[in-house]
N, C-alpha and C positions, 0 to 999 in steps of 0.2 A: 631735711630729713631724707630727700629723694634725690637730693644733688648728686651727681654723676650719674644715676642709673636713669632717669628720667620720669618723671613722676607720672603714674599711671593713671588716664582719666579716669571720675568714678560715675556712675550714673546712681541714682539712688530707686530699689528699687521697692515697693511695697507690700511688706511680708507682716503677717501676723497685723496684732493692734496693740494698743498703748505702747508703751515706752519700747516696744520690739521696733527693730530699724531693718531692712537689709541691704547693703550695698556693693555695686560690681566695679570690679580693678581691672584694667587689662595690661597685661605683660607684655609687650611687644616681642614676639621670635629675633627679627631685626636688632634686637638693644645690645652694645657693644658689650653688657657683662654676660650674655648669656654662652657667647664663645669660649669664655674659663671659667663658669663656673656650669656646669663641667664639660671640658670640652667631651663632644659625641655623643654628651648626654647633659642639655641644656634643663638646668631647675633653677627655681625660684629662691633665693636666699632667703632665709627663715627672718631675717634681719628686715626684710622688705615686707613680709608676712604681718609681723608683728608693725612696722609702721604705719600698714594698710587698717589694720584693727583699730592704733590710734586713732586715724584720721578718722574712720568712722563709728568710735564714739565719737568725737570732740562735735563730728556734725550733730550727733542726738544730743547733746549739750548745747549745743549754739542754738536751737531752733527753739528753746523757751528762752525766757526773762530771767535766768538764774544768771549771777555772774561770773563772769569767767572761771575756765579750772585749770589745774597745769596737772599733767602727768608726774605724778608721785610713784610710780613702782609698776610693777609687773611680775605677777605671780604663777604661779601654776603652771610657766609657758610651757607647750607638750608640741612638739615638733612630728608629726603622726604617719606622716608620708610626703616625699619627694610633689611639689608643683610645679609641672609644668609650664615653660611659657604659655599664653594665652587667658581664658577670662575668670575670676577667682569671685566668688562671692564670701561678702563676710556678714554674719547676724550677728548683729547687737544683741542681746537679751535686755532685760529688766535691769535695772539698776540693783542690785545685790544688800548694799547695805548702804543708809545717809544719813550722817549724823550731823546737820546741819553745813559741815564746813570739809564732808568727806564723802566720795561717792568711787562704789564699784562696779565694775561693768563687766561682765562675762561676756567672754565674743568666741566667734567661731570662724576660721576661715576653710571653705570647700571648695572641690573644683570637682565638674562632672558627678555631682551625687558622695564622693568621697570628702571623710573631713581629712584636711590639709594638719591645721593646727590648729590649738584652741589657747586662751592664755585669760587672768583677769585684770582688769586694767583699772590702776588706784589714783583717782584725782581726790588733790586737795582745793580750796579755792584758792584763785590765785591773788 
């Protein structure tokens, strides 16, 4: 999913309670796409955005006993403002809707108090 750009460590950090997650990405200034995309004016590809969200749901999914799920879709994706290189947080919310063998996840990515994008993220079980 991060192959070529370098996948961004995340730290997980503790926001809210129950099924609320929140986790921080960092973009490295350094990483060889941030020179064209755009040059003089380095941001975060929306495409990086949206796999950061992935990954953390998939961590609020890994850390109970339910089994595995695979990314079925992506909805709502809303692209809200330009991200800068450097540190991006993303909240998980609640799970939305689970109909035994189907779960949604509302996520949010910010950077600096601004929200970046927001998108909902459709696992089936796998």
């Amino acid at each position: 999913m991060f192959s070529g750009f370098g996948a961004p460590p995340a730290i997980e950090i503790h926001a809210g309670t129950g099924r609320e997650s929140a986790f921080r990405f960092f973009f490295d200034p350094l990483n060889p796409v941030f020179p064209d995309h755009f040059p003089d004016y380095p941001v975060i590809p929306g495409s990086l955005l949206l796999a950061c969200m992935q990954r953390a749901a998939e961590w609020c999914e890994s850390s109970t006993t339910r089994p595995a799920w695979q990314l079925t879709g992506i909805r709502n994706a809303r692209f809200i403002r330009f991200g800068r290189p450097g540190w991006v947080d993303v909240e998980v919310g609640s799970c939305i809707c689970r109909n035994g063998d189907v779960a949604h996840f509302s996520c949010l990515a910010i950077q600096e108090g601004e929200a970046l994008a927001s998108a909902v993220l459709c696992y089936e079980k796998a």
